[in-house]
C-alpha positions in Angstrom: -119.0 -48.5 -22.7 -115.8 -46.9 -20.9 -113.5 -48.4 -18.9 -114.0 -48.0 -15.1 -111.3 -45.8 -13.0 -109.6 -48.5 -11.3 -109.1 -50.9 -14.4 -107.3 -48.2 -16.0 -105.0 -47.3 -12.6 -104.5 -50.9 -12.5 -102.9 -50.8 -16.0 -101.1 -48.2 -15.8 -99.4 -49.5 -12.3 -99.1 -52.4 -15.0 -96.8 -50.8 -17.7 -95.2 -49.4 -15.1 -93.4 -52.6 -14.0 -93.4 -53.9 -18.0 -91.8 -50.4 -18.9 -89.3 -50.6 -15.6 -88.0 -54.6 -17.1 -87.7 -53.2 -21.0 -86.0 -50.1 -19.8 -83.6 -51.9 -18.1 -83.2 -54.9 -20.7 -82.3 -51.9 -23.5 -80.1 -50.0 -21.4 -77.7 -53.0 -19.8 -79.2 -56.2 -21.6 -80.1 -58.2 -18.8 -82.8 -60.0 -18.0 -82.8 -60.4 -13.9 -82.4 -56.9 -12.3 -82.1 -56.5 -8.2 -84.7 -54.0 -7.5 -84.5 -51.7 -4.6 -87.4 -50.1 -3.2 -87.7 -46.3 -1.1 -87.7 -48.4 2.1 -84.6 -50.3 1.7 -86.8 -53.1 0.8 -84.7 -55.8 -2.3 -85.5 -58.2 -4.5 -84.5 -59.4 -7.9 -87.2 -59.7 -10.3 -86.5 -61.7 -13.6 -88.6 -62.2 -16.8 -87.0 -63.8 -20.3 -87.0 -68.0 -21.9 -84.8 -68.7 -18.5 -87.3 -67.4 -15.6 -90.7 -68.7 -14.6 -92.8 -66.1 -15.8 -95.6 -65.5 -18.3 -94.7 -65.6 -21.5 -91.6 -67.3 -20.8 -90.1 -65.5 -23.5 -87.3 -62.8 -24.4 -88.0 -59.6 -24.8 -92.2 -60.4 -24.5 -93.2 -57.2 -23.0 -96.1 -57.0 -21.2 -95.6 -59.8 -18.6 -98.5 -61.2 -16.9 -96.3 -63.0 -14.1 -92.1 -62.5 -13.3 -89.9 -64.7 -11.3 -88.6 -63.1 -7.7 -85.3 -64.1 -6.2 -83.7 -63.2 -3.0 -85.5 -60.8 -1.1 -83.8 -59.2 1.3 -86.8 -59.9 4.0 -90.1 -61.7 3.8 -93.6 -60.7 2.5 -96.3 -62.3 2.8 -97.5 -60.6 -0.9 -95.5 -63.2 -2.3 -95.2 -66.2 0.3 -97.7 -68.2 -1.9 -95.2 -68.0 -5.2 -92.4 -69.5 -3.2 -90.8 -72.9 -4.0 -89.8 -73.4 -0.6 -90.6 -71.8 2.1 -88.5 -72.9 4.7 -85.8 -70.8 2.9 -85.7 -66.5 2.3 -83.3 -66.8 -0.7 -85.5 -68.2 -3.0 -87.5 -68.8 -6.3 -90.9 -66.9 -6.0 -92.3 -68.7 -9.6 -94.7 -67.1 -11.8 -96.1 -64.4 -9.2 -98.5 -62.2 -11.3 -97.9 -58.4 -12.1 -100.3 -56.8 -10.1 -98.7 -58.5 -7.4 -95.1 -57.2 -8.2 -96.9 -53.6 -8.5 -98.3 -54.1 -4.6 -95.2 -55.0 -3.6 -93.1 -52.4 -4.7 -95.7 -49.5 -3.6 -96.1 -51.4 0.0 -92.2 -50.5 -0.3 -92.7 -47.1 -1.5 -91.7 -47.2 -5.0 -88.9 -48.3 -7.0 -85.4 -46.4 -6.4 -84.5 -45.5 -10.1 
């Protein structure tokens, strides 16, 4: 039996992201990046033993959740993942991938 169209565009919107946090761990070694998307839309994304995502582990490509930090308005994609949410600038813990991919394309994209 085949895989059905929108698993697969769901995967690849996947790797996307996963490919985005290893290219950017090989090329400058860190582990929290500040993403900025087409619209002008921020937020740093984080993914290693320090952040609360899934594996919380180095360098354990593909994630199934990241942490988000500080973004620069709010969304109500992520509201539920926030650890308090009477304040903008904070810890968005263990929001899943296809979450991350949703809110980046409601934002047009990543600026790369």
């Amino acid at each position: 039996m085949s895989t059905p169209f929108f698993l697969l565009f769901r995967r690849s919107i996947m790797d996307k992201i996963n490919k985005f946090l290893k290219k950017i761990f090989i090329e400058n070694g860190d582990v929290t990046y500040r993403l900025v998307c087409k619209d002008g839309f921020k937020i740093s994304i984080g993914a290693s033993v320090f952040h609360h995502c899934d594996p919380c582990k180095n360098k354990a490509w593909p994630y199934k959740s990241v942490q988000l930090n500080f973004p620069s308005e709010l969304d109500d994609l992520i509201s539920d993942y926030v650890q308090d949410p009477k304040e903008m600038g904070n810890v968005y813990s263990y929001v899943p991938i296809d979450i991350v991919n949703e809110l980046i394309e409601k934002h047009g994209g990543i600026v790369e």
